[in-house]
N, C-alpha and C positions, 0 to 999 in steps of 0.2 A: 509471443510473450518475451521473447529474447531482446527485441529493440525496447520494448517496455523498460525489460531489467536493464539493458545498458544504458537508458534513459536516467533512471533512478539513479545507477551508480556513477553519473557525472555529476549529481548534485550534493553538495558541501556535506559533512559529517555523517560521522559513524555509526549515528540513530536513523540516518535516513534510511543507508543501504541497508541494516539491518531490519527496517521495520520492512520493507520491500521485499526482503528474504521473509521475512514472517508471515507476510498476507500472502504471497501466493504460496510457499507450504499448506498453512493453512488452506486457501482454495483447494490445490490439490488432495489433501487429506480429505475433506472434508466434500470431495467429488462436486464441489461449487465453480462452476467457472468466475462469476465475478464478486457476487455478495458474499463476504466475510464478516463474521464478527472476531473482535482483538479482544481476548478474555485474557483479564490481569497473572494470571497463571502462567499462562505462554510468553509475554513479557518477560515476565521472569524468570524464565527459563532459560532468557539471554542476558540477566544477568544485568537489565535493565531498568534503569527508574522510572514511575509512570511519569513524573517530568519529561524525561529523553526521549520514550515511548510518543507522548504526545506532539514532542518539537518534529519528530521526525514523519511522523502522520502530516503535520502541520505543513513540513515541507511538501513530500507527495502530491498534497493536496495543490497545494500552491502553484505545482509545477504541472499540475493539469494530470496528473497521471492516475488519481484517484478521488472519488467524494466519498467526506463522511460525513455520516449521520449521527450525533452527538446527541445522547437523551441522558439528561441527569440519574444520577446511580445505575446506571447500565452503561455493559462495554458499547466502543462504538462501533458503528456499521458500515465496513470500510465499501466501497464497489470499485473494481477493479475499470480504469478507464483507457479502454483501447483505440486507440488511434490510428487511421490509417497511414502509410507512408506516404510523404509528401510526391514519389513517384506514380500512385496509383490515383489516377483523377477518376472521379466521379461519372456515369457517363450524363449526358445532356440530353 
């Protein structure tokens, strides 16, 4: 999960790396290795607007490191996406 986060904190703005801290607290808390849910609570907790909350999801998402699952009037369903290093091939 370390190259994950340092993944995440290359990427533009404040809401990113902070939602990145949020979903794997969250994981960990929550004894989940990769499915999360972002309840508006914990958001705000950082002190965050659900706009900021969502751009920075919206990045994550973007940059391959997470899918979420978005259902109207429910938080979304973040899942944590783990990637192997470009060192370790596949065997054949």
């Amino acid at each position: 999960l370390l190259s994950w986060l340092t993944q995440a904190a290359d990427l533009r703005g404040k809401s990113t790396i902070r939602m990145a801290l949020l979903v794997l607290q969250t994981a960990i808390e929550c004894g989940r290795k990769q499915h999360v849910s972002i309840m508006p609570s914990r958001v705000a907790s950082l002190r965050m607007s659900r706009v900021a909350a969502y751009e920075g999801l919206r990045s994550l998402e973007t940059a391959g490191l997470v899918t979420v699952k978005r259902c109207r009037g429910r938080s979304p369903l973040v899942t944590i996406v783990e990637r192997m290093p470009d060192s370790v091939k596949e065997p054949e």
